[in-house]
ChimeraX commands (.cxc) that place a marker at each C-alpha (Angstrom):
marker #1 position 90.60,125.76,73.46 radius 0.5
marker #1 position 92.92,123.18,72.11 radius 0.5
marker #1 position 93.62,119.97,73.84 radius 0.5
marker #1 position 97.40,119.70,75.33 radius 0.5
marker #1 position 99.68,117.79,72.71 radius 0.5
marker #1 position 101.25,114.70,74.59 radius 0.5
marker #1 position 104.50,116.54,73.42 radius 0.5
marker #1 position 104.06,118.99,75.59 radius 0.5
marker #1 position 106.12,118.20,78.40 radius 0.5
marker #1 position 105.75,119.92,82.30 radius 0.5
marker #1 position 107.10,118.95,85.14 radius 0.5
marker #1 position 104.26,117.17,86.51 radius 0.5
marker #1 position 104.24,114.66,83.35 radius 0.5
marker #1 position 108.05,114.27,84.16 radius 0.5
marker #1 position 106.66,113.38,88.01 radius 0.5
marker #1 position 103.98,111.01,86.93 radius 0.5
marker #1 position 106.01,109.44,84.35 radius 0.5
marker #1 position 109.57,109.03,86.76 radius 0.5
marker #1 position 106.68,107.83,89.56 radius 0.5
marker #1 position 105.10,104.95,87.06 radius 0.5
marker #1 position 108.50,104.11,85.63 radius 0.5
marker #1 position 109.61,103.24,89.50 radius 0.5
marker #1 position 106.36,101.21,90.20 radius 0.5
marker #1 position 105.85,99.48,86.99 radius 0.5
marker #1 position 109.40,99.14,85.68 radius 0.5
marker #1 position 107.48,99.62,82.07 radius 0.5
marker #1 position 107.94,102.64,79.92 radius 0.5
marker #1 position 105.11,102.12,77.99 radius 0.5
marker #1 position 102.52,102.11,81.03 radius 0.5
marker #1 position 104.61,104.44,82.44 radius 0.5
marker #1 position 103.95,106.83,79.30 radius 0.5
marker #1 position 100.18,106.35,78.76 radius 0.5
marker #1 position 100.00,107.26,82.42 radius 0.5
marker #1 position 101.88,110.21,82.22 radius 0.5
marker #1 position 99.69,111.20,79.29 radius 0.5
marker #1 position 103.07,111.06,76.76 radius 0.5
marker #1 position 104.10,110.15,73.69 radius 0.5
marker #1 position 106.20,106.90,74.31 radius 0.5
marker #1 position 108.64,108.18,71.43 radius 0.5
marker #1 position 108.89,111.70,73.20 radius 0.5
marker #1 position 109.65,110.04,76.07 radius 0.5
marker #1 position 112.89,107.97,75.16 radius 0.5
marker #1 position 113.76,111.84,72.65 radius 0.5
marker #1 position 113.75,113.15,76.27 radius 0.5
marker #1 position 116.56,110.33,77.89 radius 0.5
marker #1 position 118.83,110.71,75.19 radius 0.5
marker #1 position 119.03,114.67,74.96 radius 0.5
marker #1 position 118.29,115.53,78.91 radius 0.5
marker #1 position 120.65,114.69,80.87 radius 0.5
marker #1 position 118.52,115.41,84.47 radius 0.5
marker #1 position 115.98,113.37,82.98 radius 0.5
marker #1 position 118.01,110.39,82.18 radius 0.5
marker #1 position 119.30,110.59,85.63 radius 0.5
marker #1 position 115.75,110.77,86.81 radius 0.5
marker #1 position 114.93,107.34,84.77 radius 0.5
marker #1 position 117.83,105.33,85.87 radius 0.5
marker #1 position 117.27,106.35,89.73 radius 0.5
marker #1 position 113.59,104.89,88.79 radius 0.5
marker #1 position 114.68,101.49,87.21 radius 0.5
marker #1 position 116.73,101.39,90.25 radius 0.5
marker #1 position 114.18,101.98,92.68 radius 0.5
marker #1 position 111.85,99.39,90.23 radius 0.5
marker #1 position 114.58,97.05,90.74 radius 0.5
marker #1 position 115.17,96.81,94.31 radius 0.5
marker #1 position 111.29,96.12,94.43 radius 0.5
marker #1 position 111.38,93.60,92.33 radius 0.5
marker #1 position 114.40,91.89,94.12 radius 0.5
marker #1 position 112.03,91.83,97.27 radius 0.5
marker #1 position 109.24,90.57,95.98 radius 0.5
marker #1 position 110.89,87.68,94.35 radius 0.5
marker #1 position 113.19,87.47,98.57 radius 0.5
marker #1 position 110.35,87.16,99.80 radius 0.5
marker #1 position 108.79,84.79,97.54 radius 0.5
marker #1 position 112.00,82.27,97.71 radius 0.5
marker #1 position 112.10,82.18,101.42 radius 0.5
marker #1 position 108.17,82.28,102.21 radius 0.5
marker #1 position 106.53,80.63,99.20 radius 0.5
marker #1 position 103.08,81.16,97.24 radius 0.5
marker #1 position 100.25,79.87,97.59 radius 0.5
marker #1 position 99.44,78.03,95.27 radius 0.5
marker #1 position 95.21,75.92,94.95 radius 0.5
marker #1 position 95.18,72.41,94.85 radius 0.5
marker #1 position 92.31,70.78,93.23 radius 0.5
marker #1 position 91.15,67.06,94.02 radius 0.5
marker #1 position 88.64,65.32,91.61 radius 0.5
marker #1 position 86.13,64.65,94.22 radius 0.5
marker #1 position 86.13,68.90,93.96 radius 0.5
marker #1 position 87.35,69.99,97.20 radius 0.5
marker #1 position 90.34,72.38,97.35 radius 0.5
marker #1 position 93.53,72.66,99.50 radius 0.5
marker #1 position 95.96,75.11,99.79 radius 0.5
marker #1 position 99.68,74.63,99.86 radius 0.5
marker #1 position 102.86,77.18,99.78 radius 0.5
marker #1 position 104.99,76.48,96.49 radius 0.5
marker #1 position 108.78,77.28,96.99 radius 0.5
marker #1 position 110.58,77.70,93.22 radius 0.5
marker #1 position 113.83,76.05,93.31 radius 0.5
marker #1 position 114.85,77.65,90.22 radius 0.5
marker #1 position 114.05,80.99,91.91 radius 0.5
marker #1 position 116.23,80.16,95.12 radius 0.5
marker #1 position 119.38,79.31,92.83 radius 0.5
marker #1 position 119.24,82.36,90.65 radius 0.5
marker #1 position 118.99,84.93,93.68 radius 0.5
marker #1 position 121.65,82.36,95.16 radius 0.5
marker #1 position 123.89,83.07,92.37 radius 0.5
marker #1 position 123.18,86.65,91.64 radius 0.5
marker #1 position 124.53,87.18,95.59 radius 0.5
marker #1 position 127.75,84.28,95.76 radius 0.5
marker #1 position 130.37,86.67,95.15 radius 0.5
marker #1 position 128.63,89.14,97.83 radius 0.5
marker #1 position 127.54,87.22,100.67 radius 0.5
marker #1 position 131.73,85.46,100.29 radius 0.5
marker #1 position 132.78,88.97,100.91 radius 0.5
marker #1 position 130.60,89.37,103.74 radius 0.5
marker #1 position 131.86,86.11,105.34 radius 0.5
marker #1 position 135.34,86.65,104.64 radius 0.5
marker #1 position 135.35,90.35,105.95 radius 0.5
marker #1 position 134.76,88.94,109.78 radius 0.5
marker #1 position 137.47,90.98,111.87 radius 0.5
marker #1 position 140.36,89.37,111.72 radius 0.5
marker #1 position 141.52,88.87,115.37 radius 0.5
marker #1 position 145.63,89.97,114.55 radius 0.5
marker #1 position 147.33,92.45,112.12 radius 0.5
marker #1 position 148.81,88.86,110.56 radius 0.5
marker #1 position 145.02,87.97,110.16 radius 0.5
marker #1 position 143.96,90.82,108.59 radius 0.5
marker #1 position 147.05,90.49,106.26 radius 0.5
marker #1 position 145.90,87.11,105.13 radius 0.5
marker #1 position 142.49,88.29,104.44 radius 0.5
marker #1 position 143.76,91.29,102.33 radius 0.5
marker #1 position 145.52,88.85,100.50 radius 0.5
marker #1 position 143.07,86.23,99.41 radius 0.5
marker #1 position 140.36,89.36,98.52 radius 0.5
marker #1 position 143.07,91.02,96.20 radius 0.5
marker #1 position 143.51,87.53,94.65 radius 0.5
marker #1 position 140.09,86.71,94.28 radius 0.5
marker #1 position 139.90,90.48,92.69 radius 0.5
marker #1 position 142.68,89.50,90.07 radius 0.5
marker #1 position 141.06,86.31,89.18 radius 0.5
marker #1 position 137.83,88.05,88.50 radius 0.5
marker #1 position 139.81,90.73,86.42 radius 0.5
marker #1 position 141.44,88.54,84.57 radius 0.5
marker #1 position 138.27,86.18,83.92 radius 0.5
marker #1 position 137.08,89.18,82.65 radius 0.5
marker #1 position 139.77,89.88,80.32 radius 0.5
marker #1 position 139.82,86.47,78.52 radius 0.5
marker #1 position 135.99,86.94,77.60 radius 0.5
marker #1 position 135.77,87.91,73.82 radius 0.5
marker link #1:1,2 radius 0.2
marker link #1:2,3 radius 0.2
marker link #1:3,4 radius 0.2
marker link #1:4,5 radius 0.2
marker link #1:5,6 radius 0.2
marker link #1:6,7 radius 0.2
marker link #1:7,8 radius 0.2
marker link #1:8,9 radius 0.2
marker link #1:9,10 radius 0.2
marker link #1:10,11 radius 0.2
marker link #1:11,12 radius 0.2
marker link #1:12,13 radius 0.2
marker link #1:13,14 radius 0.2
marker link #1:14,15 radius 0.2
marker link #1:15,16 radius 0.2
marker link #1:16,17 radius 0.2
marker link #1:17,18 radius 0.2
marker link #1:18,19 radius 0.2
marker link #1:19,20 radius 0.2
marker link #1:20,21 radius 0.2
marker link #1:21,22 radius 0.2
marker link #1:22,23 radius 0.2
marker link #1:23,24 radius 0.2
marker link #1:24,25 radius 0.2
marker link #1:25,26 radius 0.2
marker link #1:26,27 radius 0.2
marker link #1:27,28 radius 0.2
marker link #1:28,29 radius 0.2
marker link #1:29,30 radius 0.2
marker link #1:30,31 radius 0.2
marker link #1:31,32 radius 0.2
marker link #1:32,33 radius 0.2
marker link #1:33,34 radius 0.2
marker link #1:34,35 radius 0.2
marker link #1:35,36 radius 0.2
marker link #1:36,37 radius 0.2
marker link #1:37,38 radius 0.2
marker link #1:38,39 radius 0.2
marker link #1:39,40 radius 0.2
marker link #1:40,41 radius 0.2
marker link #1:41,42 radius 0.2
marker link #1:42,43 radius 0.2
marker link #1:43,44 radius 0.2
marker link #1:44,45 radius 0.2
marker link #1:45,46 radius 0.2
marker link #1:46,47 radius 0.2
marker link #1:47,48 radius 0.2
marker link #1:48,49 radius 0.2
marker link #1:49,50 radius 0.2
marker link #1:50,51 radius 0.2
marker link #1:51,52 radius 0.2
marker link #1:52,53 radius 0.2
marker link #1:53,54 radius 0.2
marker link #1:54,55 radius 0.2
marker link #1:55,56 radius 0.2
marker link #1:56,57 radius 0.2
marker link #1:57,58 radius 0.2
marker link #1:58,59 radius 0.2
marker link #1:59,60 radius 0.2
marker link #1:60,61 radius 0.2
marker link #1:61,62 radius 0.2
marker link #1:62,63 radius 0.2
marker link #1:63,64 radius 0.2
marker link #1:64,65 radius 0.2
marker link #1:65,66 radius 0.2
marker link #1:66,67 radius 0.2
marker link #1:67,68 radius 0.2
marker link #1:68,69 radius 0.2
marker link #1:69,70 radius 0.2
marker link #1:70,71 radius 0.2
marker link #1:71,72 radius 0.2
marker link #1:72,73 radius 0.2
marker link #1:73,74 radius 0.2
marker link #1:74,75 radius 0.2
marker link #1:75,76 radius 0.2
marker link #1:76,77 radius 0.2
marker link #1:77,78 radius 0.2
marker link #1:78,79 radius 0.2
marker link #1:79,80 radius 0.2
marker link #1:80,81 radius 0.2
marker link #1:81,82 radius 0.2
marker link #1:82,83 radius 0.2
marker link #1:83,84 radius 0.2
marker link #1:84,85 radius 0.2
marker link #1:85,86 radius 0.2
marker link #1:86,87 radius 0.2
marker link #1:87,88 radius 0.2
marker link #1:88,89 radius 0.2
marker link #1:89,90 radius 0.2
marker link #1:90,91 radius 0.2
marker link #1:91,92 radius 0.2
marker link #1:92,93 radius 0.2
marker link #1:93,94 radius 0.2
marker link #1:94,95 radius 0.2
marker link #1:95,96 radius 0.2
marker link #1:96,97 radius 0.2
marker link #1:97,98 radius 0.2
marker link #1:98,99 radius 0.2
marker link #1:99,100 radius 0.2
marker link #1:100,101 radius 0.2
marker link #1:101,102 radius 0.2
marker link #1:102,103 radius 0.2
marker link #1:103,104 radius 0.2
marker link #1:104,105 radius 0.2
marker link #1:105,106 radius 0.2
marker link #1:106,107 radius 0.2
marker link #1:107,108 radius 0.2
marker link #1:108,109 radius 0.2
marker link #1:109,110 radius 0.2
marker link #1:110,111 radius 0.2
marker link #1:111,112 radius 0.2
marker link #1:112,113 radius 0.2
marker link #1:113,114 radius 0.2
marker link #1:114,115 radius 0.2
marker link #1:115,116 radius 0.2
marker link #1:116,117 radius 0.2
marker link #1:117,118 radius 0.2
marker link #1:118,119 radius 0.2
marker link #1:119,120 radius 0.2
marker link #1:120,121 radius 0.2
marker link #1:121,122 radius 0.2
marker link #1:122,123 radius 0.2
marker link #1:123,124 radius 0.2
marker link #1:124,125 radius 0.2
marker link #1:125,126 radius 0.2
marker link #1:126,127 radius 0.2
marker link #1:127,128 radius 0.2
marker link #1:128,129 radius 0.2
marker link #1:129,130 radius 0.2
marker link #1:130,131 radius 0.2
marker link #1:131,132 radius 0.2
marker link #1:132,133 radius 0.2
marker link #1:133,134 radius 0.2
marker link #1:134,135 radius 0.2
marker link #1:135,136 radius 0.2
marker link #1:136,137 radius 0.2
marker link #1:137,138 radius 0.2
marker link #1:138,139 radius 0.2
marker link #1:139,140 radius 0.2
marker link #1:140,141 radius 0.2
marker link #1:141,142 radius 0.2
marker link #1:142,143 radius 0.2
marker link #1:143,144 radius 0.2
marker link #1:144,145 radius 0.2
marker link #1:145,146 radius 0.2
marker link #1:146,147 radius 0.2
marker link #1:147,148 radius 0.2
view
């Protein structure tokens, strides 16, 4: 018997590959484990459209895990060893500043929605509100439009 070519694509290589693509977020490993050829594998994307849909739902999921992780890590720290030159060892949580301001910037525009969409207590309220959203909107649209 001949050994399987790692062209040979099933649906179980499609699950273990989609599966390792949504832990690992890296094609590559998510290839060898699958038991594919990395090539095949990006052949696939561009001419299955299922497939690509399958790969993009599995960044996604990859991405929201990631976004955690590095939540969690901004508001509770790492540990991180400290060691003195007499050779004992403490242990201290490390909080990355530059860490806090990305996700802080990545979620300005959202979390000013959020605090601006408090229900207004009168239809004149809600009017006002309307207002400054559609003219933050325009802003942002025409921010975009002066980018080369």
């Amino acid at each position: 018997m001949r050994k399987a070519s790692r062209r040979n694509w099933t649906k179980t290589k499609e699950s273990k590959f989609l599966s390792a693509l949504a832990e690992t977020c890296n094609v590559t490993e998510a290839a060898r484990q699958a038991g594919i050829c990395l090539s095949y594998a990006y052949k696939r994307r561009a001419s299955n459209a299922g497939f690509r849909a399958g790969w993009m739902q599995a960044i996604g999921e990859a991405y929201q895990r990631l976004e955690l992780v590095l939540l969690d890590r901004a508001f509770n720290g790492t540990e991180k060893v400290v060691k003195r030159r007499d050779g004992s060892e403490d242990r201290m949580l490390e909080y990355s500043n530059q860490l806090g301001l990305s996700l802080l910037k990545m979620h300005r525009n959202t979390a000013a929605e959020a605090a601006s969409e408090m229900p207004p207590e009168d239809v004149g309220e809600m009017r006002e509100q309307l207002v400054k959203k559609l003219l933050r909107l325009k802003k942002r649209i025409e921010g975009q439009a002066a980018r080369p």
